[in-house]
C-alpha positions in Angstrom: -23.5 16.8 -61.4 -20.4 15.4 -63.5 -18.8 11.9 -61.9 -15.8 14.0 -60.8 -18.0 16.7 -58.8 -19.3 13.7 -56.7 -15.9 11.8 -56.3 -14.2 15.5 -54.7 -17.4 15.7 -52.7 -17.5 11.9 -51.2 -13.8 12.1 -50.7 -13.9 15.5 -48.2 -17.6 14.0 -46.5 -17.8 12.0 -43.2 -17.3 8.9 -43.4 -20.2 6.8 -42.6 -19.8 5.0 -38.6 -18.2 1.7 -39.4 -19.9 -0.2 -36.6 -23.5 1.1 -34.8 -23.2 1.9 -30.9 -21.6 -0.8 -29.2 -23.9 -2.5 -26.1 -23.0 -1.1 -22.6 -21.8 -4.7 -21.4 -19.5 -4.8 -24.4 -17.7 -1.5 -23.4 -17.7 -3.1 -20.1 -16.3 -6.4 -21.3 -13.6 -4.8 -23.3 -12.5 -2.1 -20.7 -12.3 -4.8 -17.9 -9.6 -6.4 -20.6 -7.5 -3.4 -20.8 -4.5 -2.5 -18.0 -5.3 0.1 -15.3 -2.7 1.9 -16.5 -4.5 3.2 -19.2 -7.7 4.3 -17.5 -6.7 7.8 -16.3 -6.3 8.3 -20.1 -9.4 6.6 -20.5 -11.7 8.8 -18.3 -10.9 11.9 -20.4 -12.5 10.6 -23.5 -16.1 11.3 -22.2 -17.8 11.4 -18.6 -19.6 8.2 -20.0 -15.9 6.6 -19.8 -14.8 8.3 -16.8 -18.2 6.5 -14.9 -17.0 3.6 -16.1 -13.9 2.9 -15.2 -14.9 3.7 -11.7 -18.0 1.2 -11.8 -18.6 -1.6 -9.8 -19.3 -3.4 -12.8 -16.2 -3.3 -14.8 -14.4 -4.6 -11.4 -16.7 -7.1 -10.9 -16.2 -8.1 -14.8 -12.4 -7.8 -14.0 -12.6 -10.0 -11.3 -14.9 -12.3 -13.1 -12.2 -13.0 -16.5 -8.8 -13.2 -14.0 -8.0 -9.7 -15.2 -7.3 -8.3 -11.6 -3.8 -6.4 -11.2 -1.9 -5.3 -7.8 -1.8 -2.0 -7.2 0.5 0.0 -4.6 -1.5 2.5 -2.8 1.5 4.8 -0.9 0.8 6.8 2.1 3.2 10.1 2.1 4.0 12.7 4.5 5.0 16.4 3.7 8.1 16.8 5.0 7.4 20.7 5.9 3.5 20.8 7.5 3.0 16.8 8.2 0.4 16.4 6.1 -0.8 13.0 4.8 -1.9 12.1 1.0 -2.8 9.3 -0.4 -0.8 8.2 -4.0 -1.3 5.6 -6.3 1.7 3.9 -8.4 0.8 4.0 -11.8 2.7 2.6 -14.8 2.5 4.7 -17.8 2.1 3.6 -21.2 5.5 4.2 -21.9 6.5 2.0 -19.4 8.2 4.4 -16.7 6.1 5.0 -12.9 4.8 7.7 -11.1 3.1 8.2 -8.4 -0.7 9.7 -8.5 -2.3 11.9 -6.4 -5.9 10.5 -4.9 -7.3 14.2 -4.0 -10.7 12.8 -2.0 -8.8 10.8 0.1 -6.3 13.3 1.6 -8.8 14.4 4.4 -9.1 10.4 5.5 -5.2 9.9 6.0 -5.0 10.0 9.7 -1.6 11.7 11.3 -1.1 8.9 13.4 -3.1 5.5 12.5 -2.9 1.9 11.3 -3.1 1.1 7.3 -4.8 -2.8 6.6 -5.5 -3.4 2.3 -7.3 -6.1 2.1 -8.4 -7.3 -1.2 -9.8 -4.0 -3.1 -9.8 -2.4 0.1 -7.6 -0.4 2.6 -9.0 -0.2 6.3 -8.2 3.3 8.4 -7.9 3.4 12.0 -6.5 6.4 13.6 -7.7 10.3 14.5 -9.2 11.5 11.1 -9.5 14.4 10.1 -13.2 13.8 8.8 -14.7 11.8 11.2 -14.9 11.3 14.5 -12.5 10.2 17.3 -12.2 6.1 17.8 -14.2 5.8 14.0 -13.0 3.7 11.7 -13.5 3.6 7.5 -12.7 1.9 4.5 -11.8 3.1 1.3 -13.0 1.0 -1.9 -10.0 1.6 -4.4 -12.3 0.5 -7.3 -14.0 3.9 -6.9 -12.0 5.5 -4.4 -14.7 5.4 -2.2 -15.0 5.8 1.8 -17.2 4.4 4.2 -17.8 4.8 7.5 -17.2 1.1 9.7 -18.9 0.7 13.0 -17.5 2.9 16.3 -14.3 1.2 17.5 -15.3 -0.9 20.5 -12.0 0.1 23.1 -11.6 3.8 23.4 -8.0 4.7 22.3 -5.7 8.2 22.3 -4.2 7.0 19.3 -3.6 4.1 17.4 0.0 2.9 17.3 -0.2 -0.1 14.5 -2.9 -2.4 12.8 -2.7 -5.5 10.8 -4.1 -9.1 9.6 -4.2 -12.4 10.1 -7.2 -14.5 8.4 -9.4 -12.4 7.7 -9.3 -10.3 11.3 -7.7 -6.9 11.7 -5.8 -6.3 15.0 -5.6 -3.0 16.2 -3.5 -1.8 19.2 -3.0 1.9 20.6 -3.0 3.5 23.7 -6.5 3.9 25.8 -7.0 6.8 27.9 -4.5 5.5 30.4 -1.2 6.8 28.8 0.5 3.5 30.2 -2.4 1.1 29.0 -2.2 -0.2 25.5 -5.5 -2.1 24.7 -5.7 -4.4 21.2 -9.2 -5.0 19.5 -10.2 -7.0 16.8 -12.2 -5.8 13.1 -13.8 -8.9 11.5 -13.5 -7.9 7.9 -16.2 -10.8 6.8 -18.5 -9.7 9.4 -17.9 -6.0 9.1 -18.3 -5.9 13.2 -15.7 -5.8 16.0 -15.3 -8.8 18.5 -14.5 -8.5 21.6 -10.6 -6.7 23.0 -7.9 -9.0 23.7 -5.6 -8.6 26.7 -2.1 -7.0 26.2 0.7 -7.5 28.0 1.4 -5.4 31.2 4.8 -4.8 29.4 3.1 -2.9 26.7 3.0 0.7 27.4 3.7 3.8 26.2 1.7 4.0 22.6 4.4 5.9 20.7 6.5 3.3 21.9 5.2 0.4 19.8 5.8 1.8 15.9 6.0 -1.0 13.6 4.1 -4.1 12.6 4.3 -6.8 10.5 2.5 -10.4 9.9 4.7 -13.8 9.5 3.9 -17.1 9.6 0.2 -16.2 11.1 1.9 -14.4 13.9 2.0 -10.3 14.9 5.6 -8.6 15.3 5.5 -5.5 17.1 8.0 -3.3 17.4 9.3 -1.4 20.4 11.7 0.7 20.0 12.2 2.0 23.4 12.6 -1.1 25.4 14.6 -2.9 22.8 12.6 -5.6 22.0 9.8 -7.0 19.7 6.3 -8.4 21.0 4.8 -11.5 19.4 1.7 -12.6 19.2 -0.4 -16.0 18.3 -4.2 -14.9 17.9 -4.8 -18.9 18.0 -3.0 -19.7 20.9 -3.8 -16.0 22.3 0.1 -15.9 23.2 2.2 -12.9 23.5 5.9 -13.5 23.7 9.0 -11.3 23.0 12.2 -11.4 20.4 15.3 -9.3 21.1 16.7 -11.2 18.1 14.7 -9.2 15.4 15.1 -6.0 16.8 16.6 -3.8 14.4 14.7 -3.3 11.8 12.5 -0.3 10.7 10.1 0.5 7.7 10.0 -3.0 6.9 8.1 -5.5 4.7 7.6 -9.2 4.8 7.4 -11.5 1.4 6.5 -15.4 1.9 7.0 -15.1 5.6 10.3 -13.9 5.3 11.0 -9.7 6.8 12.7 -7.6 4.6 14.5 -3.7 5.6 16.9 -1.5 3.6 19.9 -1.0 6.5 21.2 2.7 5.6 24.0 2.4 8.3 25.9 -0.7 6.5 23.7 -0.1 2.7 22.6 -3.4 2.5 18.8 -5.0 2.4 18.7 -7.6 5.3 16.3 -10.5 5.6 15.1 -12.2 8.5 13.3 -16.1 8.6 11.5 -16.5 11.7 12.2 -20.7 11.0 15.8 -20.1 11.0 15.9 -17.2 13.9 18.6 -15.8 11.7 19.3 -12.5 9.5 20.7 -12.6 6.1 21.8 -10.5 3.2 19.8 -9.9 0.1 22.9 -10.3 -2.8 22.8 -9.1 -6.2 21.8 -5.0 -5.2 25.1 -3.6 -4.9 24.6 -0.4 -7.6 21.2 0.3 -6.1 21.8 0.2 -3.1 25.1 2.3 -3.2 22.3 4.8 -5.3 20.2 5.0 -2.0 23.6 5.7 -0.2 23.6 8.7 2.2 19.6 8.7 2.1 17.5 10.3 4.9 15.2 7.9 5.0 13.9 4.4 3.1 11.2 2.7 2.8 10.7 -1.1 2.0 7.1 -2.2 1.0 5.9 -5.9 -0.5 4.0 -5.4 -3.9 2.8 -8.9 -5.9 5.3 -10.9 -4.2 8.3 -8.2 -4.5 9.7 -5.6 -2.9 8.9 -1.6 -3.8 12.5 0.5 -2.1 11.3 4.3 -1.6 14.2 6.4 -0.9 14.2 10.1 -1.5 17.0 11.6 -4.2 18.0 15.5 -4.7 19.2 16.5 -8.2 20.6 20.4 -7.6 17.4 22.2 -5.5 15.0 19.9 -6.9 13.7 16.9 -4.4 12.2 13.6 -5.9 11.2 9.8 -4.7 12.8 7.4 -5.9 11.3 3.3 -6.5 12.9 0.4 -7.0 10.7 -2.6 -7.6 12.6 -5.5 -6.6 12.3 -9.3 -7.3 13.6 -12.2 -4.9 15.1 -15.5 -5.6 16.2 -18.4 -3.1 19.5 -20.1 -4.2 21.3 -22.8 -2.2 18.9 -23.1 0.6 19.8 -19.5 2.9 21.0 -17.7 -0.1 18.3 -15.2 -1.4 19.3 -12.8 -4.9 17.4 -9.7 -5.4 17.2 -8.3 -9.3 15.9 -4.5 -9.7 13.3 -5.0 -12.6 12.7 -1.2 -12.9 13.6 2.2 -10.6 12.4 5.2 -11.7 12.4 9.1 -9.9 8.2 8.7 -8.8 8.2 12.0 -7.7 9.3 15.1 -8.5 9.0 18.7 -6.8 7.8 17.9 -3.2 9.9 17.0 0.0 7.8 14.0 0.9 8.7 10.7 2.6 7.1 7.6 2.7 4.6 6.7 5.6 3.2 3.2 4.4 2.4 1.5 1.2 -0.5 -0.5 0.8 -0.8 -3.7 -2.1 -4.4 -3.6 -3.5 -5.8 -6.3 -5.8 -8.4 -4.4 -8.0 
């Protein structure tokens, strides 16, 4: 065989591997280093890849070299049969959002319930549609899977709102008694309930109470109905009331400070519980006049920010819109929002948002 034969015939071959089979703790190592954005991309390379980036141990090696990320888990209702999915908001690798569908979680989003992440996890409390009445699960968002918690200790119709203060879930709903509302209390290190904790005589009507939020180690319930908000101290075991901080739906809270998009006047209002006042988020005038006109918003917290939902309509087709928004104090009251993205999430479905949920994973 001439010289030139074998140059034509090693220039069309194979080439040989450059590097044998890596270890499986090297994959591991160098897939804990890479963002989550990229792992839906990942998983299609080989089932081998999609196992692992649904492991245990490549979380527990993320955790392990500081490479954890927040993740907003969303909650959204269909507009036309009620329904509740379960979305994730993923960056892509060209830099725009969506939101992702989680398909084996849609039967564990409970019509009427209470949402808790804590950590890598997000606790369900509510009537699911998989398991049964006064149950309880968890869903592990490192592999997006459920588990079934101990049987609620306080037999309730329906849970109206749940959420955490070190370490300890509170849930409160309405017992068989339509005018009782009973609270009970998930001990996340534990993984057992302790024992119910008395509610004011006030509190009644479950549909009544509709919101909740966490400040300064205190609860904020809403009530709608009779105008006024409940607090409560789990160290003093205190429940007092705030006609102050009524009006405020679908709301967040960032360093102890509540934050709601107002559609009536278009403006994102804060409220301080140290100063008992409201104020006026500055700097979010072309946004906000953007979400003009909207049907409904929805303000969540997201690594120290803010995520706005609010729904837009181009023609016939319906989207979601996001806004992630970052905060700054200036001159002591003063506090400056600046949009560092917005992006249509969404597109297609008449959805709204029903909660959003910040993961560490």
């Amino acid at each position: 065989m001439s010289s030139e034969t074998r140059s034509k015939e090693e220039q069309y071959s194979e080439p040989p591997s450059l590097s044998p089979s890596l270890p499986e703790d090297i994959i591991v190592d160098i897939l804990a280093r890479v963002g989550r954005c990229y792992y839906p991309k990942l998983s299609l390379v080989s089932k081998h890849f999609r196992s692992l980036v649904t492991s245990h141990e490549l979380y527990a090696r993320r955790s392990l070299l500081g490479c954890t990320e927040h993740s907003l888990y969303v909650v959204l209702c269909n507009r036309e049969n009620g329904d509740h999915h379960c979305y994730v908001l993923f960056r892509k690798a060209n830099g725009n959002h969506s939101l992702v569908l989680i398909p084996s979680l849609s039967n564990y989003m409970p019509l009427e319930g209470g949402f808790v992440a804590v950590g890598s996890r997000i606790y369900v409390f509510g009537r699911l549609k998989s398991v049964p009445q006064n149950a309880a699960i968890s869903i592990d968002c490192r592999s997006q899977t459920v588990h079934l918690l101990p049987s609620m200790n306080a037999t309730m119709m329906s849970v109206s709102v749940a959420d955490i203060i070190d370490g300890k879930i509170y849930v409160t709903g309405c017992c068989n008694n339509p005018d009782k509302m009973v609270m009970t209390v998930f001990n996340t290190e534990t993984q057992m309930w302790e024992p119910k904790k008395t509610t004011p005589e006030t509190m009644s009507g479950g549909m009544c109470l509709d919101e909740c939020v966490v400040m300064a180690g205190k609860m904020y319930i809403r009530n709608h109905i009779k105008r006024f908000v409940y607090v409560y101290g789990p160290k003093e075991s205190k429940w007092e009331t705030n006609k102050e901080m009524l009006h405020w739906e679908d709301a967040c809270v960032v360093d102890d400070v509540l934050y709601f998009y107002d559609s009536g006047w278009e403006l994102l209002r804060a409220y301080d519980p140290k100063e008992s006042s409201w104020e006026v988020v500055d700097g979010l005038e072309e946004l906000l006049a953007e979400a003009r006109y909207s049907v409904w918003s929805y303000t969540g917290s997201y690594d120290g920010k803010l995520a706005l939902f609010f729904p837009k309509t181009t023609g016939r087709t319906k989207a979601i819109r996001c806004a992630e928004i970052s905060l700054e104090r200036r001159q002591g009251k003063e506090i400056w929002g600046k949009v560092e993205w917005c992006d249509d999430v969404l597109v297609g479905d008449d959805f709204y948002v029903e909660k959003t949920l910040d993961v560490i994973v």
